[in-house]
N, C-alpha and C positions, 0 to 999 in steps of 0.2 A: 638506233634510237637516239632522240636528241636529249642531251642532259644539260642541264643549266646549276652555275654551281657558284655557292656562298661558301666564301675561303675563309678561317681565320689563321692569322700570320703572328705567330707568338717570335719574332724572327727581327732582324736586322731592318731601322726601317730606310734604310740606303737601299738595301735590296728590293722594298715593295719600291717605293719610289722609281728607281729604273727602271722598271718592267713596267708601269705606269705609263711609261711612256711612247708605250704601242699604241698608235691611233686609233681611236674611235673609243677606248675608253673610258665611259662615263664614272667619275663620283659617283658615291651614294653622300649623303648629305644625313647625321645622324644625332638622333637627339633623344635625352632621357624620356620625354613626357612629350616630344612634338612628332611628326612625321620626318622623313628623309626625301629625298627627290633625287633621280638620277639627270644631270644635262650634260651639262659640255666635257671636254675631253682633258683629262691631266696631261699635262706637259711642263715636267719639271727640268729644268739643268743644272741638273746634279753628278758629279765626278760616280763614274763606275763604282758598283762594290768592289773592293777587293778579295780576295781569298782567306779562309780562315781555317787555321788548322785546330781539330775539333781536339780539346784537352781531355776527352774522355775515352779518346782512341790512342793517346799520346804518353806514356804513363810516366816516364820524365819528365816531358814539361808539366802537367799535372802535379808532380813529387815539386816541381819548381816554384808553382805558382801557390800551394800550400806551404812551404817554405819559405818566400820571399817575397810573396804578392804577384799578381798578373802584370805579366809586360803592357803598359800603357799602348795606347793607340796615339796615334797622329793627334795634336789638340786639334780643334775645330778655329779655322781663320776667324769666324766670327764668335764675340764671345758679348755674353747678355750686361746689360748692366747692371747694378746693385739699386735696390729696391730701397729708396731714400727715408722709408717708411719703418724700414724695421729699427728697432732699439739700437743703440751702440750696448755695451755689455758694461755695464757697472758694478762690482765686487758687492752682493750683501754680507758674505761674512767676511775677515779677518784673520790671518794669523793661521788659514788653516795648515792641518799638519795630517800628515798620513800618508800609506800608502794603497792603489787603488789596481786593481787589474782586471785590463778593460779585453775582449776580444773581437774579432777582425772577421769580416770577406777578404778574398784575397784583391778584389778590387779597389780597395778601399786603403789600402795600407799606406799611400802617400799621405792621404788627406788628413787622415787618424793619426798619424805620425805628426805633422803641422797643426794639429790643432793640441793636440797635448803638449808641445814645444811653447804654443801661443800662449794656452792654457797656465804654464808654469811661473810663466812670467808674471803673470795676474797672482799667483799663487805657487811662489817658492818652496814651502813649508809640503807641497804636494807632491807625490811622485807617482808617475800611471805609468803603467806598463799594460801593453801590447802586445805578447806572445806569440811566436807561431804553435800550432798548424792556423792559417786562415781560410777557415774553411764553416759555412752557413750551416752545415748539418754536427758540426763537431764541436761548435761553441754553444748552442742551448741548453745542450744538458749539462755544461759547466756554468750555465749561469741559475738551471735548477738545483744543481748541487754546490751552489755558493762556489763554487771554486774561483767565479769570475763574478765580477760587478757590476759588469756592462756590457752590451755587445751590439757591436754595428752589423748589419745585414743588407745585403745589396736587395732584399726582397721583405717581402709581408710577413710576418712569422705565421707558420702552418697550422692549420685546425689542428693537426695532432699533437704540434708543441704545445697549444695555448689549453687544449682538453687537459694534457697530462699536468702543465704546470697546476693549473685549477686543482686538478684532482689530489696533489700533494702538497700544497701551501690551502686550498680552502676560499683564495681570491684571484683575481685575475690577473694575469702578468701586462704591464706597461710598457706598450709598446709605440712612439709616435715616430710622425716623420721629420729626418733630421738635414737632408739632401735632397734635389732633384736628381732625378734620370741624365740620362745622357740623352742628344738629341737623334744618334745614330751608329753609336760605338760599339760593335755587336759585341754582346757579354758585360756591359755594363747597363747593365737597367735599362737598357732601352725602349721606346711603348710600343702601348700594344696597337695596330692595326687589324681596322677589317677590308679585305680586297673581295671583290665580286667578278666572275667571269664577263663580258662584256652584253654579252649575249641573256645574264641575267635577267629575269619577268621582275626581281624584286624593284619595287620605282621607291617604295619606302618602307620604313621600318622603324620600330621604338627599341629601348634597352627590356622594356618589361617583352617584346616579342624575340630578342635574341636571346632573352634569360630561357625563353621555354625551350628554344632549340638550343643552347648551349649547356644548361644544368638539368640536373634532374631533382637540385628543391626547390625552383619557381619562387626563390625568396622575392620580386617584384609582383608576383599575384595573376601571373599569364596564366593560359591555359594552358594544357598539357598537348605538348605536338611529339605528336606519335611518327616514327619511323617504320616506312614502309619497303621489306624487304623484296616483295613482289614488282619491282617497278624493273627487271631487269638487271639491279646493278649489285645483287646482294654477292658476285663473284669479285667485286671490284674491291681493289687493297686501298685504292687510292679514295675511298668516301662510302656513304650509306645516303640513300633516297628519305625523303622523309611528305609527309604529304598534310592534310589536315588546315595549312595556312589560306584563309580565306580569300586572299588576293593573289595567289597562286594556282594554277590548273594544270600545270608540268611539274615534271618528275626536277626534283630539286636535290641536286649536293650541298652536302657540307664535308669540307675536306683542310686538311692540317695536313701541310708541306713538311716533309722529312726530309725523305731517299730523293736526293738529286734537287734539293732548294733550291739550287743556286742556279740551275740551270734548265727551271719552271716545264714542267712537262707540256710540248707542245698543244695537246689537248685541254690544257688546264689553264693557261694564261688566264694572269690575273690584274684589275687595275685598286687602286689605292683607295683608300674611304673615308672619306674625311668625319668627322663627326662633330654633336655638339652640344653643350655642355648641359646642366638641369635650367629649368627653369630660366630660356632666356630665346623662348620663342621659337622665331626663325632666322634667330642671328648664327650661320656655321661656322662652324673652325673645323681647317685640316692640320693634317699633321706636319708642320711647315717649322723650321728653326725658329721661328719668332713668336709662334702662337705659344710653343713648348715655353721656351723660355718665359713668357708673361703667364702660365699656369693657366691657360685659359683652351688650351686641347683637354677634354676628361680624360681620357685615359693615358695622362703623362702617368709615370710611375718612381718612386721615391726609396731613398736608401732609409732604414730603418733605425732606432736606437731604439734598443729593449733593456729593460731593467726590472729589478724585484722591487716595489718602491714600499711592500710589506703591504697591512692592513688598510682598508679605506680608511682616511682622516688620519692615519699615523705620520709623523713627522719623517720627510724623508732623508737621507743621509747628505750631509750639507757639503759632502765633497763631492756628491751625484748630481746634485741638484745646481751646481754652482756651475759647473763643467756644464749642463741640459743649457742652462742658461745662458751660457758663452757660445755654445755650438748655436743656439737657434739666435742669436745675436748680431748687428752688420760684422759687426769684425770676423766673426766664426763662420759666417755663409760668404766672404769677399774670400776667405784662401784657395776656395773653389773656385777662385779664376784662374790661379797660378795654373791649373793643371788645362786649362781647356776640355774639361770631358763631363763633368756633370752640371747640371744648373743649377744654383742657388735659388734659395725659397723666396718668393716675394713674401712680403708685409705679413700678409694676410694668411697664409698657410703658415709660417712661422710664430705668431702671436697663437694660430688655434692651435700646432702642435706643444708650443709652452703651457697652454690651461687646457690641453689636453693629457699631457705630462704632469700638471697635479694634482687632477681627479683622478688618474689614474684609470688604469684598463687598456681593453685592447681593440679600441673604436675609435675611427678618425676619419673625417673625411674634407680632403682634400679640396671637394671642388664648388662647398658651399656658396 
């Protein structure tokens, strides 16, 4: 039986990229509200992935990286420019005084470290602390239980955090983005790709058609595509058939690379997909160092700052609020070049995550 198959690569995008560079596979071309098109062939040269030792098989370094923060990666040769647009950071209060403690990813711990240093200087009378364990599932419920005052996250905070916060405060926990991703550093935010087998029937596709095949609430308003176990592959570890799609008449995969990523099942090769953004036609963007960098890939992905900022329209704490201000800032988004690994926020995503930061809530979107 012949199977044709729609990958998604929640994964390294070093890794989708070199496998891209098997001949003859075409992009898909991808857009919120427009069509995709498959043509010409990826051909990136890009340095090999390297190897990666998994920290959840590892229980040392694991114990390490909660402890001390993640061994950085290699900075990237290239490194983006600073975005001329965004504010420099000017003090509105004065004389503050207090002590504040903030919580950590373990990838995060150089940046957070240097921006609270920068930070002090701005405001002496302040003192943040940083604490181990750095770890994303072990600082929310200290920032529901006041123990902490802030907390950086390499990720989105999860429908079950933002439910329970609600459900014990009465409003919604504040959460905006404070960092870019990394453009390929596996374990630091890296984006998300979609790869397609070559051999794929898909020629295009919407985000409202991958929502119906990737979720099961059709928040974008698709219709429901049913999976069809009858096509042969219901014995297969490696995907599930699904059928119902109008401009498909074969038996289609969808499969998520685990067991053996790195060393792409011969059967399953897969090439890269570029995509592209709302609302701007049939202008594409792939997943390329430069597109990432200017914020103009959708599905770049962003390190978080979460805080309790209290009641809608309450006054927020002027030690929280001063710090939100300095971080989303040029000076507070320029220390993220010291490191080479994440991309600072251009203008425009930094101004929205600051008046997203004083409405408060847990809605933002990046790629207005």
């Amino acid at each position: 039986m012949t199977s044709y198959h729609l990958v998604l690569l929640i994964l390294n995008l070093e890794l989708c990229v070199v496998i891209a560079q098997t001949p003859g596979y075409g992009p898909i071309f991808f857009s919120n509200d427009t069509q995709l098109y498959v043509n010409v062939a990826v051909q990136w040269a890009i340095p090999p992935a390297v190897s990666y030792i998994s920290i959840n098989d590892n229980q040392r370094l694991l114990k390490e990286y909660l402890d001390y923060g993640r061994t950085l990666p290699n900075p990237e040769l290239l490194q983006p420019t600073m975005d001329p647009q965004i504010p420099h950071y000017v003090p509105r209060y004065k004389n503050l005084n207090g002590t504040r403690r903030l919580g950590s990813t373990s990838d995060m711990v150089g940046v957070i470290n240097d921006w609270i240093l920068n930070f002090q200087r701005y405001h002496p009378g302040v003192h943040l602390l940083a604490p181990a364990p750095y770890d994303n599932n072990v600082v929310f419920p200290q920032l529901m239980n006041k123990t902490l005052d802030g907390i950086f996250l390499s990720r989105e905070d999860t429908p079950v955090d933002v439910v329970n916060f609600y459900k014990k405060y009465g409003y919604e926990v504040t959460s905006v983005p404070i960092l870019g991703g990394s453009y390929r550093s596996f374990g630091f935010i890296d984006p998300l790709v979609f790869c397609v087998h070559p051999s794929n029937p898909l020629n295009y596709v919407t985000l409202q058609q991958i929502d119906s095949i990737m979720s099961v609430t059709r928040n974008r308003g698709g219709p429901e595509i049913t999976f069809d176990q009858d096509n042969g592959i219901a014995n297969d570890k490696y995907g599930f058939g699904y059928s119902s799609l109008a401009y498909v008449d074969s038996p289609v995969k969808i499969i998520g690379i685990k067991d053996d990523y790195e060393t792409t099942k011969p059967e399953y090769p897969v090439g890269v997909t570029p995509l592209a953004p709302p609302a701007t036609g049939r202008q594409w963007h792939a997943p390329t160092y430069d597109e990432l960098a200017a914020a103009t890939y959708p599905l770049v992905r962003v390190n978080t700052w979460t805080t309790n900022n209290g009641q809608p329209g309450s006054q927020p704490d002027p030690i929280i609020e001063e710090l939100t201000r300095y971080i989303l800032s040029y000076e507070g988004q320029q220390v993220t070049l010291g490191y080479g690994i994440f991309m600072p926020l251009r203008a425009h995503q930094a101004a929205d995550a600051l008046a997203a930061w004083y409405q408060g809530g847990n809605t933002f979107d990046l790629n207005k």
